[in-house]
C-alpha positions in Angstrom: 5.7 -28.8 -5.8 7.4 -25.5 -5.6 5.0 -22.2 -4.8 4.3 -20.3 -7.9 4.8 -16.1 -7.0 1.6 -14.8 -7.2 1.1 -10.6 -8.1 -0.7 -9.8 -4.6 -0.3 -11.4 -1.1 -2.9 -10.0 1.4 -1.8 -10.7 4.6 -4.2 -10.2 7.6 -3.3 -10.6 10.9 -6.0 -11.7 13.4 -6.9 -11.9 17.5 -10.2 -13.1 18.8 -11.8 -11.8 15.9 -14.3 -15.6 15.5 -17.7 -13.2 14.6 -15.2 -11.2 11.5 -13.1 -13.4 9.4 -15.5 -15.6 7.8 -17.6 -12.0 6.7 -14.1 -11.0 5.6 -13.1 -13.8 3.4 -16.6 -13.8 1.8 -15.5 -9.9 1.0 -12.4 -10.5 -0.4 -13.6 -13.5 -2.5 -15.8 -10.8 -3.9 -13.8 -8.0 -4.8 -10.8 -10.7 -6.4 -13.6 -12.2 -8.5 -13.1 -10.7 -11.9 -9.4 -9.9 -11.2 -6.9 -11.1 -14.0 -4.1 -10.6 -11.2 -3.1 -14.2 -9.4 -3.6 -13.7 -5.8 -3.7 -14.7 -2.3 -4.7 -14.3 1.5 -2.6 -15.2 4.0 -4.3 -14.8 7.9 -2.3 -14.8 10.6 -4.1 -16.1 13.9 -1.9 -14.4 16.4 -3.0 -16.9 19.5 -6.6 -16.5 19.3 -8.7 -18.1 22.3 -12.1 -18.1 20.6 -13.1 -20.0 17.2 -11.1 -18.1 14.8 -8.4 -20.8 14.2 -11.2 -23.5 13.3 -13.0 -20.7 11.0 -9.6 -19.9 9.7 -9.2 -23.5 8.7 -12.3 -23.9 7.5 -12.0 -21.4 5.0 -8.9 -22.0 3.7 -10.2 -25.6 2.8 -13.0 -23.9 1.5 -11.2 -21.8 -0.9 -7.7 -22.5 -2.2 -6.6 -18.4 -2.4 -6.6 -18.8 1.6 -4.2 -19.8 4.0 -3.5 -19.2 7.2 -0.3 -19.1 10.1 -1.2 -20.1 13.6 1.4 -18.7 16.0 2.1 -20.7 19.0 0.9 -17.5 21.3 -0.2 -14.1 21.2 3.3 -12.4 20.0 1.4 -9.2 18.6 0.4 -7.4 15.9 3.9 -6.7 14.4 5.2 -10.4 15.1 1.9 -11.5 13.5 2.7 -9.0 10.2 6.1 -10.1 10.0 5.1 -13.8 9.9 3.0 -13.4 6.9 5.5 -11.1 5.4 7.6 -13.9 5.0 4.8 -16.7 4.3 4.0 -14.4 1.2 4.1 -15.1 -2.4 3.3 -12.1 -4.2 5.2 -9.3 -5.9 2.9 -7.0 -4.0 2.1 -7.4 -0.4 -1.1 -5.7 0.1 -2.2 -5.6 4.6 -5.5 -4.8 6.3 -7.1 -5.6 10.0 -9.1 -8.5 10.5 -11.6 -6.8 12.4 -13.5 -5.7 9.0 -12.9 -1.6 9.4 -10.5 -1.9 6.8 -12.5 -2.2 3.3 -10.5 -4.8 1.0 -12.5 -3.2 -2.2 -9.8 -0.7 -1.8 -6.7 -2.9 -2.3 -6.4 -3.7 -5.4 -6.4 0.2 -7.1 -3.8 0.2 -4.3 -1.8 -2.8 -5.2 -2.3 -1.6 -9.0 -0.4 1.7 -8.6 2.6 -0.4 -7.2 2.6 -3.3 -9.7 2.2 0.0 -12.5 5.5 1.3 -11.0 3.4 4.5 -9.9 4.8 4.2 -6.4 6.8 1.5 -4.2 4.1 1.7 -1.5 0.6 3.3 -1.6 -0.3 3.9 1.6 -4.1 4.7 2.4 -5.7 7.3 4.5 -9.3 6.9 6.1 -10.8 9.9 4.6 -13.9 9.6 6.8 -12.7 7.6 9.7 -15.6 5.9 11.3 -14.4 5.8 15.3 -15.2 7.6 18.4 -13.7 11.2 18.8 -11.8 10.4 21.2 -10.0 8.1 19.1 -9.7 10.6 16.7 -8.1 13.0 18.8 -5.1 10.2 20.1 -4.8 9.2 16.3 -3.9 12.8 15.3 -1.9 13.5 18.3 0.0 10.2 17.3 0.4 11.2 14.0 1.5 14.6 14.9 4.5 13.2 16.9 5.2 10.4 14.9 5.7 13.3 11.8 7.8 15.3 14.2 9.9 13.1 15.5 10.9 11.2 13.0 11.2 13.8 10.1 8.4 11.7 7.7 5.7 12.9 7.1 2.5 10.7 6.7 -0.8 11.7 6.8 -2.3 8.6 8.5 0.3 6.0 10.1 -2.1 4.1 11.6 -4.5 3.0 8.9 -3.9 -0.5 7.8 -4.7 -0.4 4.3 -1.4 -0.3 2.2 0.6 -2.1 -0.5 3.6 -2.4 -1.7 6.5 -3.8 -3.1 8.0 -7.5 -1.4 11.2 -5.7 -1.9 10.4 -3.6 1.6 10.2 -6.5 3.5 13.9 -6.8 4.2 14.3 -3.1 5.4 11.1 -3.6 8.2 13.0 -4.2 11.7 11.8 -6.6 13.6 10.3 -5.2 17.0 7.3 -4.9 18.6 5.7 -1.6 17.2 6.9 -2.0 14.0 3.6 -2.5 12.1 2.6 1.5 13.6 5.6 2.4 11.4 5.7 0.9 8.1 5.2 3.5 5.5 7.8 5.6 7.8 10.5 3.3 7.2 9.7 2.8 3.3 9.8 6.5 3.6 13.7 6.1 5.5 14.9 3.7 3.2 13.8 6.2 0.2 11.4 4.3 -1.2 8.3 6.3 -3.4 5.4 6.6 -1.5 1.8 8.2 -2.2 -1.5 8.6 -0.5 -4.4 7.3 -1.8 -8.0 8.2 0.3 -9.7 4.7 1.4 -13.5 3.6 3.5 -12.8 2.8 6.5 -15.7 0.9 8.7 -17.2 0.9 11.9 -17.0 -2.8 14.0 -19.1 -5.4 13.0 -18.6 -6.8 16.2 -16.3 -7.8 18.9 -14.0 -5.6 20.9 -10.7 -3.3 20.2 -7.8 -5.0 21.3 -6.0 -1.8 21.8 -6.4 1.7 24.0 -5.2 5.1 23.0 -3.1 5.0 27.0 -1.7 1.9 26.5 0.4 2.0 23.4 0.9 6.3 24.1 4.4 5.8 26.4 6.0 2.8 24.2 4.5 4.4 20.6 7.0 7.8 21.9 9.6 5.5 22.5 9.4 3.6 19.7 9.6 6.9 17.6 12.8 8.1 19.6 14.4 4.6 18.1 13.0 5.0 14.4 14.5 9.1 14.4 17.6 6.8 15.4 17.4 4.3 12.7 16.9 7.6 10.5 20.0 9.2 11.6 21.9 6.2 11.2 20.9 4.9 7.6 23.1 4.6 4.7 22.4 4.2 1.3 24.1 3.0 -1.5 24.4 1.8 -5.4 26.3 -0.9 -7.0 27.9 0.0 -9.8 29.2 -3.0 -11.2 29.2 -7.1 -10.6 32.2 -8.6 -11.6 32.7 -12.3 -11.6 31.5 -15.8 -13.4 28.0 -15.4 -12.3 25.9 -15.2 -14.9 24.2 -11.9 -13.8 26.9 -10.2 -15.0 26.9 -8.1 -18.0 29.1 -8.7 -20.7 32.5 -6.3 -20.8 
């Protein structure tokens, strides 16, 4: 049987989050109930050590919009994005964290104004971002020379909560570090982006898996080779397609 393309993949990767995902699907479930839009949601468990790959399982036998990708070991956030990327169905690919900050309620208004042709990606922004201070403080500094170095400007890089085209897909580089730059390369590449205010939550439970000093040193480096990538794209248009293909138009 081949796979039907569905209007919104939400892919979701996941790490030792056992006490979040089930809470999550039952959230998602709700807010795709009265949607006319076919959809789905792909987890990515991204070499948990806890339960989440038997609560995974269980839900996606549960409920046939779930499925889920178990990678061998932990490869990382980006690696664990990039494998649902490409596990996805939908027009739309729609992403948020699996530790239940993000509010799914918010994708599909986000999802909507890229299947309208409103924008290529709508990228969200926590409006009232419900973290420590301190985390506040690194996230703007982050953002600040994120902006600056790269020569996009994007109010919040690190929120989760975006859609947009399947059509990016191909222009994301693979590396690790790539998901803290996503609407930044859209923004390279020329795509339309816009800025839509979402919730954002505070835990439910478990722990972070990141620090503001341990991603500071590689996120600067990882800047210095997007402003790279930047300096270096080309863009370009076909004119014509000439040929016995049957894409081509008629001379």
């Amino acid at each position: 049987m081949v796979n039907q393309r569905k209007d919104i993949s939400l892919v979701i990767p996941v790490k030792d989050e056992e006490a979040n995902v089930e809470f999550l699907a039952l959230e998602i479930e709700k807010v795709f109930e009265d949607s006319s839009r076919e959809w789905e949601c792909i987890w990515v468990d991204d070499g948990s050590t806890d339960a989440t790959r038997n609560k995974l399982r269980a839900i996606c036998q549960a409920e046939s919009h779930h499925r889920f990708i178990s990678l061998e070991e932990n490869a990382g956030q980006s690696a664990a994005l990039f494998a649902g990327f490409r596990e996805s169905l939908g027009n739309v690919i729609a992403t948020i964290d699996g530790d239940g900050q993000n509010d799914p309620a918010d994708i599909p208004a986000l999802a909507e104004a890229v299947l309208s042709g409103e924008c290529d990606m709508a990228n969200g922004y926590r409006a009232n971002r419900k973290d420590s201070l301190w985390k506040k403080f690194c996230s703007r500094i982050g953002n600040g020379v994120r902006n600056y170095v790269t020569g996009i400007k994007i109010r919040d890089v690190g929120c989760s909560t975006r859609a947009f085209r399947r059509e990016c897909v191909i222009f994301f580089p693979a590396f690790k570090g790539m998901h803290r730059f996503i609407p930044t390369i859209a923004g390279i590449q020329g795509f339309v982006l816009r800025e839509y205010p979402v919730n954002h939550r505070p835990r439910r439970a478990g722990t972070s898996k990141y620090t503001a000093l341990n991603r500071a040193f590689v996120g600067f480096l990882d800047c210095l080779g997007i402003r790279w990538l930047k300096n270096r794209n080309f863009r370009y248009r076909v004119s014509k397609i000439s040929g016995n293909d049957q894409r081509c138009e008629n001379d």
